[in-house]
Residue, then its C-alpha position, 0 to 999 in steps of 0.5 A: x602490493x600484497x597487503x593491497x591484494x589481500x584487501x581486494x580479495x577480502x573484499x571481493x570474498x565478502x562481496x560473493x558471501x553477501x550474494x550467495x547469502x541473498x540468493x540462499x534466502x530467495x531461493x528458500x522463499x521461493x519453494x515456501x512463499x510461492x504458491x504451487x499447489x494443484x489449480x494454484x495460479x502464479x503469474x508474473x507478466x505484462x499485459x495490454x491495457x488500454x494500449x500500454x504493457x502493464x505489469x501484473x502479478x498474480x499469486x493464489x492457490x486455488x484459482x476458483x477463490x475469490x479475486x482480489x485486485x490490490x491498488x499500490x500507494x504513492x503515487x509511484x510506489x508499487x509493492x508487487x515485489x514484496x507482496x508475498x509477505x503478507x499475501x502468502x499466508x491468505x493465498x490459500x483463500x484469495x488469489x492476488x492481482x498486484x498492478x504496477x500503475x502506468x508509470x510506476x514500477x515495471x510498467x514505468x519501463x515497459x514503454x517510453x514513459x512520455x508515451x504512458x499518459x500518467x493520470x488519474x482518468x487513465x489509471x481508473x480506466x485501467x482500473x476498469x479493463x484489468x477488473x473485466x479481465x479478471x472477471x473473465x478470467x477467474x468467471x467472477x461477477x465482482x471483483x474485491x479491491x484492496x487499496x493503499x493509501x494513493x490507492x484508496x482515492x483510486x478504489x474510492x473513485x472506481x467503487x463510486x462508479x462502478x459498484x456492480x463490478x465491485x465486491x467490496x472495498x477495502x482501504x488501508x490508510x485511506x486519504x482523506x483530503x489536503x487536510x491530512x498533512x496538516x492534520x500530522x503537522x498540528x501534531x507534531x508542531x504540539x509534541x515538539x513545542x512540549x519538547x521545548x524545541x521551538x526551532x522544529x516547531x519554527x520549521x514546521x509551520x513555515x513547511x505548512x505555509x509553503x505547502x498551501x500556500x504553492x500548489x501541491x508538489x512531492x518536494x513540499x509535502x517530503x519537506x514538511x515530512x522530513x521535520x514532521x518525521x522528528x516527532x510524529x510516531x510511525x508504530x514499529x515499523x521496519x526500518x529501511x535495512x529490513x525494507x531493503x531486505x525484504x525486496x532483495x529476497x523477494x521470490x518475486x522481484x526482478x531486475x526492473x524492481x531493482x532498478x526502478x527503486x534505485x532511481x527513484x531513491x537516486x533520480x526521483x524527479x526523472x519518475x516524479x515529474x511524470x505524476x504531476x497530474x496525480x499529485x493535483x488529483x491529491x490536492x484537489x480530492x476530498x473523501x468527502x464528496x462520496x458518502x453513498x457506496x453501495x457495496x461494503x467499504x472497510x477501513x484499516x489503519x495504524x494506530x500510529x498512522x500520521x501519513x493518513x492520520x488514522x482519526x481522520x478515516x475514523x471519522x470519516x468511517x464512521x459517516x458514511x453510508x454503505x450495506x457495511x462499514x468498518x473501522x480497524x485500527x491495527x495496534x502499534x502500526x504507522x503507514x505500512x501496517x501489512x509489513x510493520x511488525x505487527x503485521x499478523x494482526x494487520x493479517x488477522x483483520x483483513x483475512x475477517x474482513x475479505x471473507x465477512x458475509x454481509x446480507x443484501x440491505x437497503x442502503x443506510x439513508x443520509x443523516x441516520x446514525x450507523x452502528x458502532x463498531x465494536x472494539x477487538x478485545x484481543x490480545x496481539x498473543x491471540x493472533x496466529x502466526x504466519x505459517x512462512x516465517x522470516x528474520x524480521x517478522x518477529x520484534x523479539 
């Protein structure tokens, strides 16, 4: 009975050494992560929009910066709480808003989620209430979008039809249309049939088949990932240890954060089931139906990026017509470029690109060429680093 005691209170003593460890490191990133200067604005909090709490972030150090609305991936994967780690370091220039979407995040339990009319119409418009509430608040005629990947269709679609209240947008991992899947597969069926691995090869196409051949769904594009995964490369991204740590230490997560991710790694049809209508948006949209923007798009992707293949947005970059158009590749980056282990060259270019000054130009016409981006001749040395460091920002 004694050794059976002594087990427990060894595990009960790790146990509190683990949360005590965890809290250390919140507490350290919330006096160095969270902006505190004079005039900075820090917000975490639920608003009405269009009739449904919704919950925004707001973190910035100066509230007469520039404001920048950040439309999280997906559908149903907000990131406000691990925001700050690649925010903090341009807080100082820009101030954040980070939307978690109607049924996603905080706002998916802010109300009956029946109730939150999950679609694609509702969160552009939205999209349009939070960015005149900004306009409002901060007294600024246009607002800069930053989207990721399901957000780059919204700040697509929203750019496209109200470009007066947009500064410009800025699309890490933009979705291009159905063919991204297939684009991946392709691929990878090609590394792994050099492999000799005839059997993934098999399991790729018959993944394939099913997902055009069946209306688009999560549990078929995850099937066809979950065999894609084996070969396609990913950059150096951090692994699912470091991701959970992140969160965890997060100055900024709270117990809806906590709870909302464990049920969507646990339960995922309970969230899933009420993105249906996002997901056909994904299935039917195609980037290629808007080729006119008339204010500056730019485009950020891994080099490594085979979710939103980063040749296709290349191509897709450099076609358009816009006053200005770039297209970044973030060297040795997957999906996830902003928290990869690169993630100070992901930093370095957005900062170039948010604060780029582009003069007031007659729009490119269709059919003229527009001009080549030219290629970053730097060293990944030559980008600075963060000035708030964490275990994992370095791969050394």
């Amino acid at each position: 009975m004694k050794k059976i005691g002594r087990f427990i209170l060894n595990i009960i003593t790790i146990f509190l050494v683990i949360i005590l460890v965890v809290l250390g490191f919140r507490v350290f990133n919330v006096f160095m992560a969270s902006p505190r200067g004079d005039g900075s604005v820090y917000k975490d909090e639920m608003v009405d929009i269009n009739g449904i709490p919704q919950y925004l972030l707001t973190r910035g150090e100066n509230q007469d910066n520039p404001v920048v609305l950040v439309l999280h991936g997906g559908p149903a994967t907000p990131t406000s709480a691990i925001s700050y780690y690649y925010q903090h370091d341009l807080e100082d220039e820009y101030t954040f808003v980070n939307w978690d979407q109607r049924g996603s995040g905080r706002t998916y339990y802010a109300s009956p989620i029946a109730g939150q009319d999950v679609t694609t119409e509702h969160l552009l418009a939205d999209i349009d209430v939070i960015v005149e509430r900004l306009q409002n608040e901060y007294n600024e005629d246009k607002i800069i979008i930053l989207s990721h990947s399901w957000g780059s269709i919204l700040g697509n679609l929203y750019t496209q039809d109200y470009p007066e209240k947009v500064n410009r947008h800025i699309a890490v991992g933009q979705y291009i249309n159905s063919q991204d899947d297939k684009v991946a597969a392709d691929f990878a069926s090609e590394l792994a049939m050099k492999s000799g691995d005839e059997e993934s090869v098999a399991a790729i196409n018959q993944a394939v088949e099913k997902l055009q051949s069946e209306p688009m769904s999560l549990e078929n594009l995850s099937a066809l990932r979950e065999q894609t995964d084996k070969y396609l490369p990913n950059g150096e991204s951090m692994n699912v240890f470091q991701q959970f740590w992140l969160a965890l230490t997060s100055p900024d997560v709270g117990i809806d954060d906590v709870k909302y991710y464990y049920t969507l790694i646990t339960q995922p049809d309970e969230i899933l089931q009420e993105q249906t209508g996002l997901i056909d948006t994904m299935s039917t949209f195609d980037a290629y139906n808007s080729m006119r923007f008339e204010v500056p798009y730019y485009f950020i992707s891994g080099d490594e990026d085979w979710v939103t293949p980063y040749t296709l947005v290349e191509d897709y970059a450099a076609e358009i017509t816009a006053p200005d158009v770039d297209f970044v590749e973030i060297p040795q980056s997957g999906h996830l470029p902003f928290i990869d282990q690169n993630y100070k060259v992901f930093n370095y270019e957005l900062r170039e690109l948010l604060g780029r000054e582009v003069e007031e130009v007659e729009v490119v016409g269709e059919g003229e060429e527009s001009a080549e981006v030219e290629e970053s001749e730097q060293n990944l040395s030559d980008y600075p680093d963060s000035i708030f460091t964490d275990m994992f920002r370095k791969s050394e």
